[in-house]
C-alpha positions in Angstrom: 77.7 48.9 133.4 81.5 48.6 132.2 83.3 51.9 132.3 85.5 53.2 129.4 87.9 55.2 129.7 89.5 57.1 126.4 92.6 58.4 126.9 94.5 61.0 124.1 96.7 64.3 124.8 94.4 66.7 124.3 91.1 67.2 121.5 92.8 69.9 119.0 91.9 69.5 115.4 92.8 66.5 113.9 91.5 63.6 112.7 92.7 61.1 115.5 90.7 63.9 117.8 87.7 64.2 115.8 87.3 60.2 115.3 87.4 60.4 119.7 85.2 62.6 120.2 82.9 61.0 117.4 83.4 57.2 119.1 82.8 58.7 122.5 79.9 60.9 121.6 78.3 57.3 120.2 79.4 55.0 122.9 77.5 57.0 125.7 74.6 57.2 123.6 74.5 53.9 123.1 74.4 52.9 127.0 77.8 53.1 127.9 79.4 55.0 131.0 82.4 56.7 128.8 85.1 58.9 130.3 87.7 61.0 128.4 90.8 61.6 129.8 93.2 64.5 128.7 97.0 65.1 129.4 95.9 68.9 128.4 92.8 71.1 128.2 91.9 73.7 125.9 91.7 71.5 122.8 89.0 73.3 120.2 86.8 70.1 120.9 86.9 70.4 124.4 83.5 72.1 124.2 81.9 69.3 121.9 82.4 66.4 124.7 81.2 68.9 127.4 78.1 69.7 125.4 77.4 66.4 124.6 77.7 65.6 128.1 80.4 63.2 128.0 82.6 63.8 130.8 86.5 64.5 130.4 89.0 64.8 132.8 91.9 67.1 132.5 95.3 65.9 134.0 96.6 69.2 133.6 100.6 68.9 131.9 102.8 71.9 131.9 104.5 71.1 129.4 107.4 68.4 127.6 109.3 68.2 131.3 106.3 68.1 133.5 106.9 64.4 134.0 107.0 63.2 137.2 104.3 65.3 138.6 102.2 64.6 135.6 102.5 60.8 136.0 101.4 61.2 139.8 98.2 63.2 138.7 97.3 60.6 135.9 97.9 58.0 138.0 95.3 59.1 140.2 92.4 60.0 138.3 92.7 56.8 136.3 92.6 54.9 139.4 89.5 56.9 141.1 87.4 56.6 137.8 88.7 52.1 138.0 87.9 51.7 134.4 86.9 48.4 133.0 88.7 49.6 129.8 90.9 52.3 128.5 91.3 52.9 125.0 94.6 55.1 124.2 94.8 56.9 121.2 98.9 57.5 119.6 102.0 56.4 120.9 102.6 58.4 124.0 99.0 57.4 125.6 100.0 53.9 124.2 102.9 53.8 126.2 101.6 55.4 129.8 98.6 53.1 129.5 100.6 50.0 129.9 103.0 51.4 132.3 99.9 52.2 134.5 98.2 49.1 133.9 99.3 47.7 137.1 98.5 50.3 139.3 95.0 51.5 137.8 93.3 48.0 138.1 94.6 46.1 135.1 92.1 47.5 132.7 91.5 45.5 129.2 94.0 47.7 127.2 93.3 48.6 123.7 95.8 50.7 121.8 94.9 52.5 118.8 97.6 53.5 115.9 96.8 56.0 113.4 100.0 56.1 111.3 101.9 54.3 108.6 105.5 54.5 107.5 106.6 57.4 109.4 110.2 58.6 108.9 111.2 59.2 112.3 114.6 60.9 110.6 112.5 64.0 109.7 111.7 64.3 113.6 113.8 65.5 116.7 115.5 63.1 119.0 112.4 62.2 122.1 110.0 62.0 118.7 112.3 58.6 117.2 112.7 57.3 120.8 108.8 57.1 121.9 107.8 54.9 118.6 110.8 52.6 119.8 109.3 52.4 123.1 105.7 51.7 122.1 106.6 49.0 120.0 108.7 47.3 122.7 105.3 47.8 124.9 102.8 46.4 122.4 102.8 43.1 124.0 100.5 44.6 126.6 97.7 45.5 124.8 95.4 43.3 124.5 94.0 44.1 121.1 95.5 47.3 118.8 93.4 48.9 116.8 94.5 50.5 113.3 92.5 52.4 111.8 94.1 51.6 108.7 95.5 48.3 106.6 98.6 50.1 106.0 98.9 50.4 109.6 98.4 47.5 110.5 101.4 46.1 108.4 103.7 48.9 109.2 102.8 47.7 113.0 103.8 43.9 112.2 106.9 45.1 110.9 107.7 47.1 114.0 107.5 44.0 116.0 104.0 44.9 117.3 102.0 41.3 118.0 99.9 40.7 114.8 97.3 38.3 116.0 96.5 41.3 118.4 95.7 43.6 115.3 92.9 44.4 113.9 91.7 47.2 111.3 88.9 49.5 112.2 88.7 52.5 109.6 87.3 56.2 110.5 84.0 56.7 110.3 83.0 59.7 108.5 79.9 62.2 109.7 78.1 62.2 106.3 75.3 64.6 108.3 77.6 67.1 108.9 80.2 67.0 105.3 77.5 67.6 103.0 77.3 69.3 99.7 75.9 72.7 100.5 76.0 75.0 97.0 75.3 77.9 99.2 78.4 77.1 101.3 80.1 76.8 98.3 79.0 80.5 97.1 79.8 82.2 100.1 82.9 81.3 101.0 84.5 82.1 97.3 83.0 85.1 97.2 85.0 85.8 100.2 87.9 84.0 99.4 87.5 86.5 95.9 87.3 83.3 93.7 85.3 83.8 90.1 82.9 81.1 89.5 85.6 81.0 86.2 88.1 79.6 88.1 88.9 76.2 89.7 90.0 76.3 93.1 92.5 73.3 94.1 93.4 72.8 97.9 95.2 71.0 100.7 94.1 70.7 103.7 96.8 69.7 106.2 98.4 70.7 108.8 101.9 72.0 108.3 104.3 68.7 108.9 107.0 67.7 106.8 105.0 64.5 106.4 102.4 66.1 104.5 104.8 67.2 101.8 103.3 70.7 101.0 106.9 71.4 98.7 105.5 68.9 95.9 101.8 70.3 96.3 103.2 73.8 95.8 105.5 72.5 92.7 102.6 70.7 91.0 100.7 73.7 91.5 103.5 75.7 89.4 103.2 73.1 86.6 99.7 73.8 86.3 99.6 77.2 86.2 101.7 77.0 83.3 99.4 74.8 81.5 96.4 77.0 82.3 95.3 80.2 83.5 92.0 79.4 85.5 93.2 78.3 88.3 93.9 78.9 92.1 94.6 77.3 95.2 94.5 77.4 99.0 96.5 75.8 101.6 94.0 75.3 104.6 96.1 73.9 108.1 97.7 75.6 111.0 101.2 74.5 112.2 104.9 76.3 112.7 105.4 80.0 112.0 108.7 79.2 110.3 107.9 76.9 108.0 104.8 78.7 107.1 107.3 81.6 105.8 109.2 78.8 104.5 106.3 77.5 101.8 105.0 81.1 101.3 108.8 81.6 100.1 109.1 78.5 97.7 105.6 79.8 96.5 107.0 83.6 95.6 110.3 81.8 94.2 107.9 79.7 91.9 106.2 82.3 90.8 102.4 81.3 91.9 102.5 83.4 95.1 99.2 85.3 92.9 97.2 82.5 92.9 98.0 81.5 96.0 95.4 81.7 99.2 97.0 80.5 102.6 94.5 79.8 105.8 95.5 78.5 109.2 93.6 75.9 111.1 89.5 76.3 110.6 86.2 75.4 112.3 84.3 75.7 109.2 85.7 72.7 107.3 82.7 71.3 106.4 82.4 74.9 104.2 86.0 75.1 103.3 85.6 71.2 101.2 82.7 72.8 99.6 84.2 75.4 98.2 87.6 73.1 96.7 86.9 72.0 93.0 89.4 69.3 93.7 91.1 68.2 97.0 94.6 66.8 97.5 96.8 65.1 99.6 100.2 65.3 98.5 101.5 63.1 101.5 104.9 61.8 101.0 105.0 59.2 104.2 103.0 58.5 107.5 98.9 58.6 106.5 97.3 56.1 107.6 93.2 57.0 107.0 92.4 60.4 106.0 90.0 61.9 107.6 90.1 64.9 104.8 90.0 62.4 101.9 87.1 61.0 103.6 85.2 64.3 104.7 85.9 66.1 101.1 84.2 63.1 99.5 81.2 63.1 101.6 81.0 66.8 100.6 81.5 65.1 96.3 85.0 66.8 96.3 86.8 64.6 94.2 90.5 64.0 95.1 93.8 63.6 93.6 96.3 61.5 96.2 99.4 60.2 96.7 99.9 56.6 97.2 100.5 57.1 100.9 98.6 54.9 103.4 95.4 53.9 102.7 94.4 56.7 100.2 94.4 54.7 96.8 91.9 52.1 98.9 89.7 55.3 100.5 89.1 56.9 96.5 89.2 53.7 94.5 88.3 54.5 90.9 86.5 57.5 91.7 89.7 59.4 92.4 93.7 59.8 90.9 96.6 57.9 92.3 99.9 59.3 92.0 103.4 58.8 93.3 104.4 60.9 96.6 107.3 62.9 96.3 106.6 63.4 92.1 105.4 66.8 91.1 105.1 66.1 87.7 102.8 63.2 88.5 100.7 64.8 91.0 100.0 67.8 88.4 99.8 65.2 85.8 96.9 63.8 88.4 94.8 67.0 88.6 95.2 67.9 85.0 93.1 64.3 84.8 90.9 65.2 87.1 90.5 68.8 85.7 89.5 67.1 82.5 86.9 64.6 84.3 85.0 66.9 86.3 84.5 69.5 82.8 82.6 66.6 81.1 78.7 65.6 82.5 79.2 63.1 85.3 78.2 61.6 88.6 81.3 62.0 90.3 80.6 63.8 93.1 77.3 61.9 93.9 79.2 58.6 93.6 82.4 60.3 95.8 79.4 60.8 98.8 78.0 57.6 98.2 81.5 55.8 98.5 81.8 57.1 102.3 78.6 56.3 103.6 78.5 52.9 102.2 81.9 52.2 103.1 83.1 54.3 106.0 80.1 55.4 108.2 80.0 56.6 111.6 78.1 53.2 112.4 80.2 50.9 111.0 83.2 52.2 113.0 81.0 52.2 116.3 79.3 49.3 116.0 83.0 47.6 115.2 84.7 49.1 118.4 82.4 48.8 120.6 82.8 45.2 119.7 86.7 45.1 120.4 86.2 47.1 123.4 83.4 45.3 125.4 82.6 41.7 124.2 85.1 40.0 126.4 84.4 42.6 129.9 
């Protein structure tokens, strides 16, 4: 049996971690001897992998400077487990896999990328150097994975090897984001929303990328245009900026209808709960897991033309500009207007997913990259 070895930084919530956990979850139960391998430990999925029995191994960082030390310790447990494979996941495991690659056994390498058209300017000085350095490294891999078409051309364009790309897109747990209308109940009656009013959200984590100013902008068109409505940022991320949006929200005068939530477990009751999702992105998505799992739930979505969001929604959702207020509130008045009239939106939104972005589809597909030529 060929071993496989995943390798990430650690299994907090996100959907880079989420799609591991799901791929290595499905590998093992499929036959395959699958190892995780984690610069940290204490990631909120950490649990999932243990319970599902897949085994992880924690290399134990201390932090940005633990490097030396760090390498040692990776070094070693890469070379005791003598994977037939490892499968890195974002540009730091990227790199360290192919600088390894000679000591561990020289392992098929498979990179995976998960971004598009980041703007490294927004981002501190080690954060523009590592992209640099993985491009400059792509040669090694043996195939790169992309879990999205924009991607893959943002890769090309970096100087990453194109005949070594290929596109593999998330695979979305349709058992688990559901419709529920009892989830849907429960958590506005927490959240104090009337079943009068239209709830709106984001759910992202707080990056510049993610471009939470022009959500909360729209949002103060809107409220002008109507008095139904409310919305809820859902997404953990720095303290500071936090305080930072909560202050453009008081200055636009929307801080009322406003609900903020950090980082949740209970996503799956959170999209249930959204009359419309958005993603506001202004750079950097590549697939979305939350455009995906809101749509399994039949949230229908409003997104910027970031990534591969116009090609996740199709017609079912709106395409806006990024970085245009006007249009993104423009986009949700539309969408306010479809979902008021008789319609099979959010039955044809679930349907989208499973018949084009399953769980399966994006097993069957990796497994093929990974193991057809061990």
């Amino acid at each position: 049996m060929s071993r496989l070895v995943l390798l990430a930084r650690k299994l907090d919530q996100g959907g880079a971690e989420r799609q591991i956990v799901t791929l290595a979850k499905a590998l093992q139960k499929r036959g395959h001897d699958v190892h995780v391998v984690l610069f940290y430990n204490g990631g909120v999925l950490d649990r999932e992998l243990a319970v599902a029995g897949v085994r992880a191994h924690f290399v134990g960082k201390r932090g940005r400077w633990d490097t030396f030390g760090f390498l040692v310790r990776l070094a070693q447990i890469l070379r005791s487990l003598r994977p037939a494979a490892v499968y890195s996941y974002l540009d730091l495991p990227n790199i360290l896999a192919a600088l390894l690659r000679p000591v561990i056994g020289r392992p098929r390498l498979i990179w995976s990328i998960r971004a598009a058209g980041m703007e490294m300017r927004h981002y501190d000085w080690l954060s523009r150097i590592i992209p640099r350095l993985e491009a400059g490294l792509s040669q090694a891999a043996d195939v790169i994975v992309a879990n999205s078409h924009a991607g893959a051309e943002w890769a090309v364009n970096r100087g990453f090897p194109a005949g070594r790309i290929t596109v593999i897109e998330n695979g979305i747990d349709t058992v688990r984001f559901r419709p529920d209308p009892k989830d849907r109940d429960e958590i506005r009656n927490a959240w104090r929303v009337s079943p009068g009013q239209r709830l709106i959200g984001i759910v992202a984590r707080l990056d510049v990328m993610k471009d939470h100013p022009n959500f909360l902008r729209a949002c103060a068109l809107l409220v002008a245009r109507r008095s139904d409505l409310r919305f809820i940022c859902v997404g953990g991320g720095v303290p500071t900026y936090l305080a930072e949006l909560k202050s453009l929200a008081e200055c636009l005068g929307i801080a009322a209808q406003m609900i903020w939530l950090g980082a949740r477990q209970d996503m799956q009751a959170v999209y249930c709960s959204l009359d419309i999702i958005c993603s506001s992105s202004a750079f950097g998505e590549g697939f979305s897991n939350v455009i995906g799992e809101a749509m399994a739930c039949g949230v229908p979505c409003v997104v910027t033309d970031v990534g591969d969001s116009a090609r996740i929604v199709g017609e079912l959702g709106e395409i806006v500009p990024p970085r245009n207020s006007e249009a993104l509130a423009d986009g949700i008045s539309r969408m306010l207007e479809r979902i008021e009239k008789p319609s099979e939106l959010g039955r044809q939104n679930r349907d989208r997913i499973q018949d084009n972005f399953s769980i399966d589809r994006m097993v069957l597909r990796t497994e093929k990259v990974i193991f057809s030529k061990l």
